[in-house]
VOGU-3710 file (C-alpha; in Angstrom, 3 decimals, decimal comma):
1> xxxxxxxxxx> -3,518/-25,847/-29,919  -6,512/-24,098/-28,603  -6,308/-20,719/-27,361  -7,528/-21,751/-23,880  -4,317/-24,113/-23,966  -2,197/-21,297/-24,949  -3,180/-19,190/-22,237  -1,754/-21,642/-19,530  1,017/-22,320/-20,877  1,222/-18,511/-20,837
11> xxxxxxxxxx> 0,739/-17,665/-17,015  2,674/-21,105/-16,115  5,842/-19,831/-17,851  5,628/-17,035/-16,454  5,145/-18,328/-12,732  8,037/-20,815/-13,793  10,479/-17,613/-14,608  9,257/-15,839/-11,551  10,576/-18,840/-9,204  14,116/-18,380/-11,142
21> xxxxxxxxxx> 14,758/-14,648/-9,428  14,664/-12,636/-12,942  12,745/-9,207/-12,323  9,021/-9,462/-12,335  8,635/-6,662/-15,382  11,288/-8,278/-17,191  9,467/-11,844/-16,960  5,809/-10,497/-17,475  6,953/-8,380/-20,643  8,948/-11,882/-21,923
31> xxxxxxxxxx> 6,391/-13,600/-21,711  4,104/-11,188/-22,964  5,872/-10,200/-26,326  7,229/-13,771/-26,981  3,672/-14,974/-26,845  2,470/-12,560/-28,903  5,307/-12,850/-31,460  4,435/-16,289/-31,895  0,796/-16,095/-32,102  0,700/-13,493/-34,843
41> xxxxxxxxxx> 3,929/-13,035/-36,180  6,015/-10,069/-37,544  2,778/-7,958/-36,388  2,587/-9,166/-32,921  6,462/-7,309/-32,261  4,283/-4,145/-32,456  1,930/-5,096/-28,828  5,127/-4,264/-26,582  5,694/-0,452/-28,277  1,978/-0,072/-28,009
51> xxxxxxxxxx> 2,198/-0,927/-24,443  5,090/2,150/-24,134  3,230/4,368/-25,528  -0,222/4,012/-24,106  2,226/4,595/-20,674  3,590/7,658/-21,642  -0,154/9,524/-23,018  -1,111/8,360/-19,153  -1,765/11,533/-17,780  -2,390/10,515/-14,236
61> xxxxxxxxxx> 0,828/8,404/-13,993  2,707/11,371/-13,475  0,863/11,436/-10,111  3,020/8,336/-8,768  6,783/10,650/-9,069  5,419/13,107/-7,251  3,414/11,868/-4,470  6,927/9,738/-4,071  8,640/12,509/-3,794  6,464/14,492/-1,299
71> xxxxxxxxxx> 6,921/11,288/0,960  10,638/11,002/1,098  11,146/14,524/1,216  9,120/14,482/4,147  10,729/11,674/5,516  14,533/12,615/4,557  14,570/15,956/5,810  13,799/14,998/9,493  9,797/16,104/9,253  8,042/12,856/10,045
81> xxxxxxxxxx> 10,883/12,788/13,495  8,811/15,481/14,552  5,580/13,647/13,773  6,733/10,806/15,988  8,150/12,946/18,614  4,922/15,041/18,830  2,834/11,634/19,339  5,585/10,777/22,371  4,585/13,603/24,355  1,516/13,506/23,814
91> xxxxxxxxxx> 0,700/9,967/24,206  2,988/8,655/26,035  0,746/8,899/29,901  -1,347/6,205/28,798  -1,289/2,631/28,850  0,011/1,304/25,565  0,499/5,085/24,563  3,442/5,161/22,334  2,366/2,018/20,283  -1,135/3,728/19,571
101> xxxxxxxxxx> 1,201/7,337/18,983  2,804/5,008/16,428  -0,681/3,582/14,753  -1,384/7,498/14,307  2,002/8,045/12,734  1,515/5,678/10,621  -1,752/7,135/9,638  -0,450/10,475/8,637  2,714/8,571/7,148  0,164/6,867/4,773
111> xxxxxxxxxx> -1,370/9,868/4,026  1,165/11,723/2,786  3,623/8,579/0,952  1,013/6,216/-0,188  3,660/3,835/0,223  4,655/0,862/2,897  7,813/0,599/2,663  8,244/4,572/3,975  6,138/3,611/7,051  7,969/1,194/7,954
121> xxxxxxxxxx> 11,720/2,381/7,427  10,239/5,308/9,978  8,427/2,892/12,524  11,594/0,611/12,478  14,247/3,011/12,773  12,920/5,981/15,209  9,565/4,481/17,006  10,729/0,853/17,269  14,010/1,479/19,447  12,490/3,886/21,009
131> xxxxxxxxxx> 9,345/1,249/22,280  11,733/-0,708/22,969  14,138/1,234/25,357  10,932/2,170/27,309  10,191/-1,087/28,052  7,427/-2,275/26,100  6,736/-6,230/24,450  9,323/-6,426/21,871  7,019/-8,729/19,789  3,726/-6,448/20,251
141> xxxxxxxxxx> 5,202/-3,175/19,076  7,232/-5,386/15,927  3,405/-6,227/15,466  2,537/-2,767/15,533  4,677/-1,217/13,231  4,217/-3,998/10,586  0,764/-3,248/10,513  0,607/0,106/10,578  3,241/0,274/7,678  0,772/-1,645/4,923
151> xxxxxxxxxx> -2,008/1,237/5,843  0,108/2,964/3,243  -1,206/0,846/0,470  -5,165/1,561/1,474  -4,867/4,956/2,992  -5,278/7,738/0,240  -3,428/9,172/-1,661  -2,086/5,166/-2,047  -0,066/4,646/-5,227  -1,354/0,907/-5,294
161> xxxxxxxxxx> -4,798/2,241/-6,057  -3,454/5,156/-8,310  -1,892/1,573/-10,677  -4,987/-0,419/-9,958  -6,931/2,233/-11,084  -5,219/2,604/-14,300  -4,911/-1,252/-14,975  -8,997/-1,314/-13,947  -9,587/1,876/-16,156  -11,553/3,070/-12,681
171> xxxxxxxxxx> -11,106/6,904/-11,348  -8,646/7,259/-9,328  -10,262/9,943/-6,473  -13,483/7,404/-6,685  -10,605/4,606/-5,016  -9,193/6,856/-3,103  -12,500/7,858/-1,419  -13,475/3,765/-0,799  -10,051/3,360/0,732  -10,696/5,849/3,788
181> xxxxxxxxxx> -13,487/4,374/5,776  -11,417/1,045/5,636  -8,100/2,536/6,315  -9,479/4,191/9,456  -11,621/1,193/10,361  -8,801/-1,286/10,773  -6,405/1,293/12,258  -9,193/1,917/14,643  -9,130/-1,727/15,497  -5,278/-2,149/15,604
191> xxxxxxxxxx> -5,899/0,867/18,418  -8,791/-1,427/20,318  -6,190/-3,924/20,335  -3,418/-2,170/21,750  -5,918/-0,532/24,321  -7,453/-3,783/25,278  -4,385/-6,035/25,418  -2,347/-3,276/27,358  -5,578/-3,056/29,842  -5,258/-6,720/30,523
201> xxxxxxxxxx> -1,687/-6,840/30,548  0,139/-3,420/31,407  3,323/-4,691/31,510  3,298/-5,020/28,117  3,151/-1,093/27,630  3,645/1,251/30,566  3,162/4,765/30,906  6,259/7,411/30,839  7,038/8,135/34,133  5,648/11,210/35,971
211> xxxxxxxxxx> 9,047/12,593/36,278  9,586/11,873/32,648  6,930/13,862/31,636  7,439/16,919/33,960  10,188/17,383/31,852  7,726/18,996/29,003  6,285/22,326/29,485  2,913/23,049/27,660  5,086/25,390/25,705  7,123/22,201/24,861
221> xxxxxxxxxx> 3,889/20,330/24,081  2,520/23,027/21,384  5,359/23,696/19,989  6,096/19,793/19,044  2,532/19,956/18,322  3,024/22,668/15,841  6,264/20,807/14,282  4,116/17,519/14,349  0,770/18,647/11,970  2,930/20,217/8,990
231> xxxxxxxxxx> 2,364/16,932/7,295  -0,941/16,755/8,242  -1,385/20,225/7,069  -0,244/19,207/3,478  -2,328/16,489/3,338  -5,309/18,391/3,920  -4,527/21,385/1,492  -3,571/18,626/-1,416  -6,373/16,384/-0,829  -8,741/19,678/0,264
241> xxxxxxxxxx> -7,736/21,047/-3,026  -8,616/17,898/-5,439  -11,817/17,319/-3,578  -13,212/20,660/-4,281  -12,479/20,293/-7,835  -9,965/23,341/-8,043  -7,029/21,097/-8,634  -6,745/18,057/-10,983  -5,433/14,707/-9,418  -1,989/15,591/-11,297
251> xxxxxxxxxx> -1,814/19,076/-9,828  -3,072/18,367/-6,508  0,134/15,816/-6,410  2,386/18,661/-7,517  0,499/20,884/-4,893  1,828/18,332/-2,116  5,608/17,886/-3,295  5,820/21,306/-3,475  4,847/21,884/-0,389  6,601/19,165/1,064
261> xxxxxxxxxx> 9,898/21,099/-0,577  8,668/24,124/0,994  8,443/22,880/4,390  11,539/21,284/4,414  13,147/24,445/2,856  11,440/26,700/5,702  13,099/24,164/8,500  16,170/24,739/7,576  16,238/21,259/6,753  16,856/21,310/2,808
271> xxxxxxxxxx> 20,246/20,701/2,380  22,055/19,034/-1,090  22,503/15,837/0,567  18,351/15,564/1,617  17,425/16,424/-1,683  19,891/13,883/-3,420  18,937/11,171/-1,841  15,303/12,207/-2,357  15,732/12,350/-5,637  17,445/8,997/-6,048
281> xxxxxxxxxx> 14,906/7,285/-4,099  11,866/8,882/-6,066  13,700/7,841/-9,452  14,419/4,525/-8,602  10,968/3,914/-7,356  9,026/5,782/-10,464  11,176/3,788/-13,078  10,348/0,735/-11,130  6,642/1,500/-11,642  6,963/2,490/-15,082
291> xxxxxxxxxx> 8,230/-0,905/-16,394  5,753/-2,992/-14,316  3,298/-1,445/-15,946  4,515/-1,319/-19,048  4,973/-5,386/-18,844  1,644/-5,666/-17,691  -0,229/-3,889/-20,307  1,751/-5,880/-22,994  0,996/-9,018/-21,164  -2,610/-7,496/-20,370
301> xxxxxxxxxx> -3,594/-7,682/-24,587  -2,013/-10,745/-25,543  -4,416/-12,506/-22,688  -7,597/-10,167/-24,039  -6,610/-11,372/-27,500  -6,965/-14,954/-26,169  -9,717/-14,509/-24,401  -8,395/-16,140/-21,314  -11,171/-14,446/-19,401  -14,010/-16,092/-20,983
311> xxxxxxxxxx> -12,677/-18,983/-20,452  -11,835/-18,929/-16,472  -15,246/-17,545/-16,610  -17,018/-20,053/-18,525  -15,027/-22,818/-16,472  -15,758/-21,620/-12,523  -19,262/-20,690/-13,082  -20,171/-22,821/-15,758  -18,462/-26,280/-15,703  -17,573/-26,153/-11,787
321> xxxxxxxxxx> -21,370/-24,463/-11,138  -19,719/-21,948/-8,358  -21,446/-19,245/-7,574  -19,918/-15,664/-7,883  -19,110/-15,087/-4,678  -17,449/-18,471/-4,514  -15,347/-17,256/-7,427  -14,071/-14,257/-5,332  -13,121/-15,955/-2,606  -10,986/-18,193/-4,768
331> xxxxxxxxxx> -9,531/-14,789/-6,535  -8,778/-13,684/-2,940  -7,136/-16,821/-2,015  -4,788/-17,001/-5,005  -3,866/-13,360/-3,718  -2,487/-14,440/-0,425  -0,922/-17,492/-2,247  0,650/-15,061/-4,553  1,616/-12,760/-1,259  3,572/-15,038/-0,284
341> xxxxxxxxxx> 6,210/-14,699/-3,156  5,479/-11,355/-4,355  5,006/-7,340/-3,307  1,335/-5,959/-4,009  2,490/-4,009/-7,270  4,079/-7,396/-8,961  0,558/-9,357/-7,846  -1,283/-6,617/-9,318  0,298/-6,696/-12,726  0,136/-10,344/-12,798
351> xxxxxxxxxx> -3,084/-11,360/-11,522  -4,840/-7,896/-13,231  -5,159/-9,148/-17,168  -7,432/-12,036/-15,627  -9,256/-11,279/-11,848  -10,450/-7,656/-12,841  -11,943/-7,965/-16,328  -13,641/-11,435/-14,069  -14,258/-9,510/-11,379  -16,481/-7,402/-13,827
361> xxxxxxxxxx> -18,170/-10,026/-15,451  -19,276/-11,497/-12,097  -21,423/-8,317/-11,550  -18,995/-6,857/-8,856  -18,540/-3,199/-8,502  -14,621/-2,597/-9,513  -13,983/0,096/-6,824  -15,174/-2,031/-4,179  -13,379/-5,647/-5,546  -10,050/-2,785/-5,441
371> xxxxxxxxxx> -10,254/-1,993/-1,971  -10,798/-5,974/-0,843  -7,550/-6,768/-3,354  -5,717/-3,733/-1,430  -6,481/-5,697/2,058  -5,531/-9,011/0,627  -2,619/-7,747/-0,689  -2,102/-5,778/3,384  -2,381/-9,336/4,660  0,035/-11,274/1,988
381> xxxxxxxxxx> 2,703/-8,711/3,370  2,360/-10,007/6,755  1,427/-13,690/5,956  4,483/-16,163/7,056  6,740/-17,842/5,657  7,651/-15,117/2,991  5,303/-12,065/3,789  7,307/-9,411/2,106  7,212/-7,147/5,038  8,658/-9,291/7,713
391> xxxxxxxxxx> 11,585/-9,303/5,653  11,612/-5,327/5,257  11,313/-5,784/9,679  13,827/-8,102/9,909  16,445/-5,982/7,518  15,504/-2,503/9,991  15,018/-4,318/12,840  17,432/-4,045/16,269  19,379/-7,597/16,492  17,285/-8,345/19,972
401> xxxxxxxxxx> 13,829/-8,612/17,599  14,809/-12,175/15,965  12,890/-13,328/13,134  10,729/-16,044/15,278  9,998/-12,617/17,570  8,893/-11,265/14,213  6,547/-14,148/12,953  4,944/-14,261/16,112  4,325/-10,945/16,424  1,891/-10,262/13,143
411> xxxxxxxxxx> -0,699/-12,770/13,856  -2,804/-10,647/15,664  -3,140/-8,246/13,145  -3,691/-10,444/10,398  -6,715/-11,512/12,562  -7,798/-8,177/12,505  -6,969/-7,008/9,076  -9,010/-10,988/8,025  -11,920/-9,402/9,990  -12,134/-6,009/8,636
421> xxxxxxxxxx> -11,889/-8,205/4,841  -14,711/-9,942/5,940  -16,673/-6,720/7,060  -15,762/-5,027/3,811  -17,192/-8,218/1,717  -20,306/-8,399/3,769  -20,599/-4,538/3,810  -19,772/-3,266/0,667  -21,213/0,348/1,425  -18,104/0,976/3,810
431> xxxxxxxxxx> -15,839/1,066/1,004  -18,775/2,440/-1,603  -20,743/5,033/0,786  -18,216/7,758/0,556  -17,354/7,535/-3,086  -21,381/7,405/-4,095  -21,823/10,472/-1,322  -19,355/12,484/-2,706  -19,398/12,275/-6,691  -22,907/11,245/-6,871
441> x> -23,983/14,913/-5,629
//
């Protein structure tokens, strides 16, 4: 059987056991460390312990716990409230105010979780009734706070880069810097939206009412605006901090949950029960991490060993005759298929072993091919049937915002985020200026 062969068999089987409902890091490290028992025999037992410890010498993976941590401290002691209700105020006089207050939060939620899933168990549960109680287009603002939640996953300090980084063997601050410009770019054009479609249709988001907003005093408004930038505040002195080079990427994590404990301690708002549940959450998520990466590193060598890569290569651009870029789009097409089915860290571990190490071999610069995988992976969460955020919406969601409301509702945005992938793959140097700028000096 030729090793081409094997390899087939290899990702089939595992696709097969994926479809069954076993755990993605359970079938990916099965597969992985069966194959390679089989192909090499007593010594081949020895790939998945390699794979656990080359995890645990990975410095930088102690980045993920914390930056976890700093997110649902922030978000389980009441802080990010403030961040919403600060945006309100201030916001809330213009047309289609509160759903761009909401794009912002979701901004600064990003920037200090790295996560989706936090953004949207905020947006759903404090801005979305909210929106709705004030009258605006149930299936705009579901639309809204959909795609402002997967900004988590491009907006620094995202712990989808921090793994993709480590799979790619890329510096991390290097994809953190590429993921700015096109974080801000298409929540700049979810705001256009908002703006335009509320100018040409203001029913769909009216203003607070005058009276409404008598009721704040400008004391009122600074001192929500106060409450409102302590996450932006830690943001800036973690990321301010690793920038400059006096903090490492590890410590400038522990800077931020530390000061995430600190602000919640200074509130008043630390209590046992806050940091319990913070701590639960944080575990449960950094385990989950750990294993899928584990998996995928075991998986990772047997398909090196193979030299599965070689041979995609050898078949797209030498017996099909595509072109490289024709490759890519076919990479970025098996992403959205894959979207469908899977979250963005599962995709990553499966698809890594074969698209990056092809990705390099094509000629294309790694940081950039991360940030177009990271937008792929933004619209696969919001793709129908199966995007694996409508499900997270329809879970959170009010029972008036049915799941046809919720379908209907992303399709916008998926234009947009389709638009800004196109941008991106046209102009590279908005995900590679900043990087080059900065660490090329």
């Amino acid at each position: 059987m030729s090793y081409d062969l094997i390899a087939v068999l290899m990702f089939s089987g595992m696709m097969l056991l994926l479809l069954t409902g076993q755990r993605v890091f359970a079938v990916i490290g099965f597969v992985g460390a069966i194959a390679a028992l089989l192909l090499w025999g007593d010594g081949g037992v020895e790939l998945p312990f390699t794979a656990i410890m080359k995890v645990m010498k990975w410095y930088p993976l102690l980045t993920l716990p914390l930056f976890v941590f700093m997110g649902y401290m922030l978000a389980e002691s009441g802080i990010a409230d403030d961040l919403y209700r600060m945006f309100h105020v201030w916001m809330g006089p213009l047309r289609g105010g509160l759903a761009i207050g909401t794009i912002l939060m979701m901004v600064v939620i990003s920037a200090i979780n790295g996560l989706s899933v936090a953004g949207m168990a905020v947006g759903a549960t404090i801005a979305l009734p909210e929106l709705l109680r004030r009258g605006y287009d149930k299936i705009m603002v579901t639309g809204v706070i959909q795609a402002g939640s997967t900004l988590g996953i491009l907006v620094p300090p995202s712990v989808v880069l921090v793994l993709y980084g480590m799979i790619a063997r890329q510096p991390v601050g290097h994809l953190w810097m590429a993921g700015v410009f096109p974080g801000l770019l298409m929540a700049s054009l979810f705001i256009l939206y908002i703006v335009v479609r509320c100018w040409i249709q203001p029913e769909l988001g009216p203003p607070l009412a005058a009276e409404e907003r008598a009721q704040y005093s400008r004391r009122d408004k600074l001192k929500l605006l106060s409450a409102g930038l302590v996450p932006l505040v830690i943001f800036i002195a973690m990321t301010g901090l690793f920038l400059t080079g006096v903090t490492s990427l590890v410590e400038s994590s522990a800077v931020g949950a530390v000061s995430a404990l600190l602000a919640a301690l200074l509130r008043g708002r630390l209590t046992r029960t806050v940091l319990h549940e913070t701590t639960r959450k944080t575990l449960g998520i950094s385990c989950m991490f750990f294993w899928i990466i584990t998996a995928a590193l075991c998986f990772g060598a047997v398909f090196d060993g193979l030299g599965a890569v070689k041979g995609v290569e050898r078949l797209f651009v030498g017996d099909l005759g595509l072109e490289p870029w024709q490759v890519l789009v076919l990479m970025q097409l098996t992403f959205l298929v894959l979207g469908i089915f899977l979250d963005d860290t599962a995709m990553l571990v499966i698809v890594a072993p074969l698209f990056i190490p092809l990705a390099a071999a094509l000629g294309f610069d790694l940081i950039w091919y991360g940030v177009l995988y990271t937008i792929t992976c933004q619209i696969a969460y919001l793709t129908p049937p199966f995007g694996y955020n409508l499900f997270l919406m329809r879970a959170m969601a009010p029972p008036e915002v049915t799941l046809p409301d919720i379908y209907r509702s992303v399709f916008p945005f998926v234009g947009i985020m389709l638009f800004t992938l196109i941008l991106i793959g046209v102009f590279p140097q908005i995900a590679t200026w900043l990087p080059e700028h900065y660490y090329g000096k």
